[in-house]
ZAPAPA-222942 format. One record per residue (C-alpha): residue in one letter; chain; x, y, z; residue number from 0. Coordinates in steps of 0.001 Angstrom, whole numbers, plus 500000, padded with zeros to 6 digits. Layout:
N
<type=a	mol=A	xx=X	yy=Y	zz=Z	seq=NUM>
...
END
This chain:
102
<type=x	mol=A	xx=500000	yy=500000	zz=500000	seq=0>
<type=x	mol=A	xx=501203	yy=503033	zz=499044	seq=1>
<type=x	mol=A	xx=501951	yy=506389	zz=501808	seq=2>
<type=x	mol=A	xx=499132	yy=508836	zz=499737	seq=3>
<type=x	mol=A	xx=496956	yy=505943	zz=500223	seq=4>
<type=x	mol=A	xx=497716	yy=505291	zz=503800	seq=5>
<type=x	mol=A	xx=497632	yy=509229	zz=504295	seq=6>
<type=x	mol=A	xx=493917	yy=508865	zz=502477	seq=7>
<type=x	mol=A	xx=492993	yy=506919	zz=505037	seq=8>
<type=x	mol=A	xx=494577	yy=508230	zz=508192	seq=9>
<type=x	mol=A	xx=492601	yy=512066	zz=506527	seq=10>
<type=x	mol=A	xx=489493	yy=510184	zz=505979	seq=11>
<type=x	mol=A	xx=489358	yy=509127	zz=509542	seq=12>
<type=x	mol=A	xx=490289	yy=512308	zz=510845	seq=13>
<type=x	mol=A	xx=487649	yy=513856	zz=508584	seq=14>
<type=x	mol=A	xx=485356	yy=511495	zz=509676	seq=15>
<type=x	mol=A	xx=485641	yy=512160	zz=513591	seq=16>
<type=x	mol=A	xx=485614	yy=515949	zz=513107	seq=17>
<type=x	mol=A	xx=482244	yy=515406	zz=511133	seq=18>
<type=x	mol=A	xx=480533	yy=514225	zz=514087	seq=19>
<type=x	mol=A	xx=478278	yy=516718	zz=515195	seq=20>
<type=x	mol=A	xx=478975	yy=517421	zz=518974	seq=21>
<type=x	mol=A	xx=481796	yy=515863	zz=519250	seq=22>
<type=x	mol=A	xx=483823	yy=517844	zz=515938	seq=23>
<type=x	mol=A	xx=482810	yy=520963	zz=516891	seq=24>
<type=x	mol=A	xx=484157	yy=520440	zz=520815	seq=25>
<type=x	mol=A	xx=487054	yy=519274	zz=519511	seq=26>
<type=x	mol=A	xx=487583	yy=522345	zz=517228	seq=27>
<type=x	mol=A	xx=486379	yy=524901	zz=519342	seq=28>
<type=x	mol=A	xx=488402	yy=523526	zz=522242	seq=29>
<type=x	mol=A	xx=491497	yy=523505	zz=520174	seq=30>
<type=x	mol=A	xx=491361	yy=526673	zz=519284	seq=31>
<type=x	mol=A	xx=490561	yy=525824	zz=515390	seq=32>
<type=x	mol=A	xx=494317	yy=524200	zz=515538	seq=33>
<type=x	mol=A	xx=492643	yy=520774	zz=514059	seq=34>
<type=x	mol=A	xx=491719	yy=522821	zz=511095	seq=35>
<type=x	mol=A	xx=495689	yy=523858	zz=510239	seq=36>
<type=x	mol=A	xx=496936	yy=520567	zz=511419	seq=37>
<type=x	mol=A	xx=494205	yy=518738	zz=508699	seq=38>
<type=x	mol=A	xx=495413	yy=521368	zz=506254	seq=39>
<type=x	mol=A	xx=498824	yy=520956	zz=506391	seq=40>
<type=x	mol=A	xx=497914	yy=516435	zz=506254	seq=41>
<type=x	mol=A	xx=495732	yy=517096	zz=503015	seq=42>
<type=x	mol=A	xx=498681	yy=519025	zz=501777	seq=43>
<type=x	mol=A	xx=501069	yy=516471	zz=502022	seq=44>
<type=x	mol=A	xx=498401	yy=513756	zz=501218	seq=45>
<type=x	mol=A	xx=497948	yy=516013	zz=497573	seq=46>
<type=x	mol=A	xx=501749	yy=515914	zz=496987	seq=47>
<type=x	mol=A	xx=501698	yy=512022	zz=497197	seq=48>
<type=x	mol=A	xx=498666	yy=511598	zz=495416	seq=49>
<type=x	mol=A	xx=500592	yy=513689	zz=492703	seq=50>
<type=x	mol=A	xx=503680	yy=512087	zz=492679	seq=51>
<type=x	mol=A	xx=502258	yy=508648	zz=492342	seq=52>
<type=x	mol=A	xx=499091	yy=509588	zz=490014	seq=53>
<type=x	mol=A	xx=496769	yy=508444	zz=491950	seq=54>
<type=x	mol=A	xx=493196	yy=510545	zz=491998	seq=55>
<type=x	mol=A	xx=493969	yy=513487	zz=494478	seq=56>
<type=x	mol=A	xx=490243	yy=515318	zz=494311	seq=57>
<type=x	mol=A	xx=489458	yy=513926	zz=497846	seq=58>
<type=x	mol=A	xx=492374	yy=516089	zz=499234	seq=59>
<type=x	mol=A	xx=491245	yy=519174	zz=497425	seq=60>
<type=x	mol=A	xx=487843	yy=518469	zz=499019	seq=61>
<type=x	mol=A	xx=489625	yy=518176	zz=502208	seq=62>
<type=x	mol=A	xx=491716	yy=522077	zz=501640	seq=63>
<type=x	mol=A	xx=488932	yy=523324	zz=501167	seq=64>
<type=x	mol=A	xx=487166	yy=521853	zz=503708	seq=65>
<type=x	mol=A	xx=489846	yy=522972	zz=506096	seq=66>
<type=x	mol=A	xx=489878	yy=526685	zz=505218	seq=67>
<type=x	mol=A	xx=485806	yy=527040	zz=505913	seq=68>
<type=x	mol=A	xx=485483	yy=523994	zz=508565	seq=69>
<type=x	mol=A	xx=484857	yy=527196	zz=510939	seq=70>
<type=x	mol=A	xx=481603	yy=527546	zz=509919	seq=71>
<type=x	mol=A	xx=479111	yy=525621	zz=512257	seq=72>
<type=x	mol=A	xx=477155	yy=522931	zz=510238	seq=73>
<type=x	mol=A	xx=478761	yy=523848	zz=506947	seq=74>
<type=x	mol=A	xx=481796	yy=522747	zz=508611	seq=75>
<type=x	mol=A	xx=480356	yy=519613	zz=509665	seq=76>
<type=x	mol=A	xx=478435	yy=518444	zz=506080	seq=77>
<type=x	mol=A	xx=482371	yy=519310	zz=504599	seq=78>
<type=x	mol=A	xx=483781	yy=516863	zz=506870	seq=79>
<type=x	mol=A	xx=481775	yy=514505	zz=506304	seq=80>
<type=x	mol=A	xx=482112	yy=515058	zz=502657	seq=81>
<type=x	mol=A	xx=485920	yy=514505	zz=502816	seq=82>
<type=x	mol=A	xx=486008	yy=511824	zz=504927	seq=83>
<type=x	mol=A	xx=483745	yy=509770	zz=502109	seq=84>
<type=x	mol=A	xx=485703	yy=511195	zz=499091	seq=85>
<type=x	mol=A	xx=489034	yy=510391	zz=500614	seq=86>
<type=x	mol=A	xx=487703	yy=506830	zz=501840	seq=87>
<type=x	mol=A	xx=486499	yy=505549	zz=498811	seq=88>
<type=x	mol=A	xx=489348	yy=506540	zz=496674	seq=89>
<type=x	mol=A	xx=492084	yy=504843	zz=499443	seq=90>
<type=x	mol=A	xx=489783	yy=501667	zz=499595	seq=91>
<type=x	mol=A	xx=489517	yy=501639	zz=495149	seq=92>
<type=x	mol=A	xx=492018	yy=498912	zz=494065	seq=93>
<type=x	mol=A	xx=495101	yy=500487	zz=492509	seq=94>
<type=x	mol=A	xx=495115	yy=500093	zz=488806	seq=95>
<type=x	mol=A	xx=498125	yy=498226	zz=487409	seq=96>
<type=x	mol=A	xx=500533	yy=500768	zz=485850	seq=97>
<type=x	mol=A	xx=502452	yy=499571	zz=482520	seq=98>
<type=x	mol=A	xx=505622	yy=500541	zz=482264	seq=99>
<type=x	mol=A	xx=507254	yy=501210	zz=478567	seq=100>
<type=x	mol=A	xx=510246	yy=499811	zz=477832	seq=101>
END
């Protein structure tokens, strides 16, 4: 398994538990909004790999942009979400065999 693929994962599931209603928002709010940066700077680096090994990378766009207006209450929340299934389904999509030209 490839890192942009483990990082999909590891951003999905962060995604995920900050797109639970109560609980995201406490965690946010309590945080000072530092979960927002932190996620930013992860669906950075999660882009970069995606890049570099051509994989589909619009889950970690999703999740940019999602960090940069997460501070809105309930739009926040549906964005989270939102990211966490994007980024999930393209980690768990088998990886399509790559030919190489010799």
């Amino acid at each position: 398994m490839s890192a942009s693929r483990i990082m999909k994962w590891v951003t999905g599931g962060l995604e995920a538990l900050l797109g639970i209603p109560v609980l995201g928002g406490t965690i946010v709010i309590s945080l000072a909004w530092t979960p927002l940066a932190v996620m930013l700077v992860l669906h950075i680096v999660t882009l970069v790999l995606s890049k570099k090994n051509e994989e589909p990378f619009h889950g970690s766009v999703l999740g940019i942009v999602t960090s940069l207006i997460g501070w809105i209450p309930f739009v926040g929340m549906v964005m989270h979400i939102l990211s966490a299934i994007f980024l999930m389904i393209t980690a768990a999509k088998p990886q399509s065999a790559k030919t190489s030209v010799m």
